[in-house]
C-alpha positions in Angstrom: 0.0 0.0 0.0 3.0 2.5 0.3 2.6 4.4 -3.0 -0.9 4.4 -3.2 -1.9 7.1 -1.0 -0.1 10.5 0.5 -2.6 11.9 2.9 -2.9 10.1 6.2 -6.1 11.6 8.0 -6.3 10.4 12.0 -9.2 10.0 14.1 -7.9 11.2 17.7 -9.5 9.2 20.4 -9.2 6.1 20.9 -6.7 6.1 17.6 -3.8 7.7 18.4 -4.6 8.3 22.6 -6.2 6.1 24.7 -8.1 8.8 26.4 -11.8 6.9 26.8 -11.6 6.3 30.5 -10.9 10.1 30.7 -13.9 10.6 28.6 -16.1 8.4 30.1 -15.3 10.1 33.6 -15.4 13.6 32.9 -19.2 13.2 31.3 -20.3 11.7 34.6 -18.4 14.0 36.8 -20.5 17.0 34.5 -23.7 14.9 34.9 -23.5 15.0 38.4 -22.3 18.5 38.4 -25.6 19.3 37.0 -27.6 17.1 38.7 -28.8 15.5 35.6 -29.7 11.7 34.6 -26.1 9.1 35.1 -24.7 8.3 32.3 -23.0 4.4 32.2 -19.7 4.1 30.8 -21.0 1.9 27.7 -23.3 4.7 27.0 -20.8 7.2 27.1 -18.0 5.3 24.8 -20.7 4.9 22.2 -20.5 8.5 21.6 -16.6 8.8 22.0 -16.1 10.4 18.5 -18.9 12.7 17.9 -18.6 16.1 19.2 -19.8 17.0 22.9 -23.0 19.0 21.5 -23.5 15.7 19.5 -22.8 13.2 21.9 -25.1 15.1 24.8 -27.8 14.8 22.1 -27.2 11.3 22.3 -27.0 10.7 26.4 -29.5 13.3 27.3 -32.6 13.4 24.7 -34.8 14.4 27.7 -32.7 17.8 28.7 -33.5 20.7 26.6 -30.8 22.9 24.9 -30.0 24.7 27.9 -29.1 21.8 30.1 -27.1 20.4 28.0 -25.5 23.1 27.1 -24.2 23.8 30.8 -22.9 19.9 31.2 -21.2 20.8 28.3 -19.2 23.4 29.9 -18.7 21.3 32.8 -17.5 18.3 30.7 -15.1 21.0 29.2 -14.1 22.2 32.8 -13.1 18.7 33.9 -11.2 17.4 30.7 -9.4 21.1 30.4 -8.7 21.6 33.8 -9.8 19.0 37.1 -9.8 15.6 35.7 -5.8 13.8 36.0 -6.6 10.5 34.6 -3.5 9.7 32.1 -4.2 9.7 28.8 -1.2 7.4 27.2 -0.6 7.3 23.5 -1.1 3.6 22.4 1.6 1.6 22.2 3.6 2.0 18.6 2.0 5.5 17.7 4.8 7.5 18.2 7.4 5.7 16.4 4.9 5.0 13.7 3.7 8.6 13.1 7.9 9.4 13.1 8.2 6.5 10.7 5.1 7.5 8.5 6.6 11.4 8.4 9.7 9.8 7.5 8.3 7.9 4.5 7.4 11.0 3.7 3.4 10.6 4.2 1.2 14.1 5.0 -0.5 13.8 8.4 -3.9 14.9 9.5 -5.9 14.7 11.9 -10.0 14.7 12.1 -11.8 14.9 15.5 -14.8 14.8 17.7 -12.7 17.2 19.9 -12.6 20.7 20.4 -10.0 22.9 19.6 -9.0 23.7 23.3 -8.6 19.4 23.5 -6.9 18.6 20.7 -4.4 21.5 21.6 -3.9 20.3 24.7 -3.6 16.7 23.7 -1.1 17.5 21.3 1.4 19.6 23.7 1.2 16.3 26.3 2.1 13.8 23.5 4.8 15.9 22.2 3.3 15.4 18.3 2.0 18.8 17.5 4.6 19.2 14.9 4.0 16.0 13.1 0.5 17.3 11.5 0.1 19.6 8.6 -3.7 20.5 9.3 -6.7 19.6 11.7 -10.0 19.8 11.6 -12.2 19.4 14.9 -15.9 19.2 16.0 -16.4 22.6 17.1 -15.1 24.5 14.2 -17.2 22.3 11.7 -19.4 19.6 11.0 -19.7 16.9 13.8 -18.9 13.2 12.4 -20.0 11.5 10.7 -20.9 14.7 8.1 -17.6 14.3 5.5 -17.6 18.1 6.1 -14.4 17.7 8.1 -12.5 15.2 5.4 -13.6 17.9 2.5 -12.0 20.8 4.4 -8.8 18.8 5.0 -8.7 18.0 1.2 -9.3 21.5 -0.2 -6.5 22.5 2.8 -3.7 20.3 1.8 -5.0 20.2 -2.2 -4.5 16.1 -2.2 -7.2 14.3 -4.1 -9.5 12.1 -2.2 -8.1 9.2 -4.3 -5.2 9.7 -2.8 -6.6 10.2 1.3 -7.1 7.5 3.7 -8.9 8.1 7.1 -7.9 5.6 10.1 -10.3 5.5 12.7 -11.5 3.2 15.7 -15.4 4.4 15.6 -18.1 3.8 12.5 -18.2 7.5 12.8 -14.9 7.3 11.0 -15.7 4.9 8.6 -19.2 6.3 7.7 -17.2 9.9 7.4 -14.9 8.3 5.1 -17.8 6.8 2.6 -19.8 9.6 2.9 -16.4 12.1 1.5 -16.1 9.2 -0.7 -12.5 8.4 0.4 -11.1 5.0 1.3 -10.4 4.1 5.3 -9.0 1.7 7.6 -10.5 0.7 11.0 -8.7 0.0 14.1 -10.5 -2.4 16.6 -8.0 -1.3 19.4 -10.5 1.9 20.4 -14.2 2.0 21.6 -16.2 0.3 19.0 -16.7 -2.9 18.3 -15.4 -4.7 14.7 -19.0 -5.5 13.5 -19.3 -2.1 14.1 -16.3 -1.0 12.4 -16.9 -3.5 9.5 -20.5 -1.7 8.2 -19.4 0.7 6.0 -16.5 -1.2 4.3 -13.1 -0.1 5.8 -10.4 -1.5 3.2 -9.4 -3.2 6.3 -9.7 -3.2 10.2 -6.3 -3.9 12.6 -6.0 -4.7 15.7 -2.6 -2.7 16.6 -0.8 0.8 15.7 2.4 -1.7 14.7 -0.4 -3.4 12.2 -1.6 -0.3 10.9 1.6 0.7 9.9 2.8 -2.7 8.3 -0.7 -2.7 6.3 1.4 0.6 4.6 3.8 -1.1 3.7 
């Protein structure tokens, strides 16, 4: 696969970081904040990928706007600021991106985050320089819209024949299909491969060190 493709595009979450436990704990911590219905921890990892308007949508159907607006600024206040729970890169993704860069592969990256996250999950893995352009949820269209993947194209100017998004949610993957640009599936994250496998990924591995052998 190494000459077929130059733009790599990255899902964040559960990609690149395993930051779901931090996810799933700073929704619950907001719930409670805001005295509003728990939210379990399967619940909360089916969302992981969407953005936080989106994925409050999803948990909390019976609050109106303004409640979920204000456990979205809690969410924000604990992931930003109180929550500590460690949010490793998974193992092989640092070498790999290096290796990928090396190779001489574009990187990109396309998020449920916010801006404010991704920033601040960047300067704690050390990899902010590895990625020529971003795109994340509050800046554009929440996944799975292709909105995201069409602004990283017209960005970089690399035709979507040439563009593959890697991903560990069907948000990915149904992205991908909708922008009508090939992906590949990682079953390392929060969703399950039957899942993962719905909207065709070209293939779906169950390592960073696979993903980058699949290259090539």
């Amino acid at each position: 696969m190494a000459n077929k493709y130059d733009l790599l595009i990255f899902d964040w979450d559960g990609t690149l970081m395993d930051s779901a436990d931090k996810i799933v704990l700073c929704f619950q911590a907001a719930a409670r904040d805001c005295g509003v219905l728990t939210l379990t921890d399967q619940a909360i990892r089916k969302t992981i990928g969407l953005g936080v308007a989106e994925a409050l949508a999803r948990l909390l159907p019976e609050e109106d706007s303004r409640g979920r607006s204000a456990v979205a600024a809690r969410y924000r206040e604990h992931f930003l600021r109180l929550n500590e729970t460690p949010m490793p890169l998974f193992p092989g993704v640092q070498a790999g991106l290096l290796d990928f860069q090396r190779r001489g592969y574009e990187l990109a990256i396309a998020t449920g985050k916010s801006r404010a996250g991704l920033e601040a999950a960047l300067r704690i893995s050390g990899l902010t320089d590895l990625f020529s352009v971003s795109r994340c949820a509050d800046e554009t269209q929440s996944k799975p819209d292709p909105l995201m993947l069409r602004e990283i194209l017209a960005e970089t100017g690399v035709d979507g024949a040439r563009a593959i998004m890697i991903g560990d949610t069907s948000y990915d993957i149904e992205m991908a299909s909708r922008a009508g640009i090939a992906s590949v599936a990682v079953s390392y994250g929060v969703h399950e491969r039957p899942e993962l496998l719905v909207h065709g990924p070209a293939a779906c591995l169950d390592s960073f060190p696979e993903l980058c052998a699949w290259f090539g």
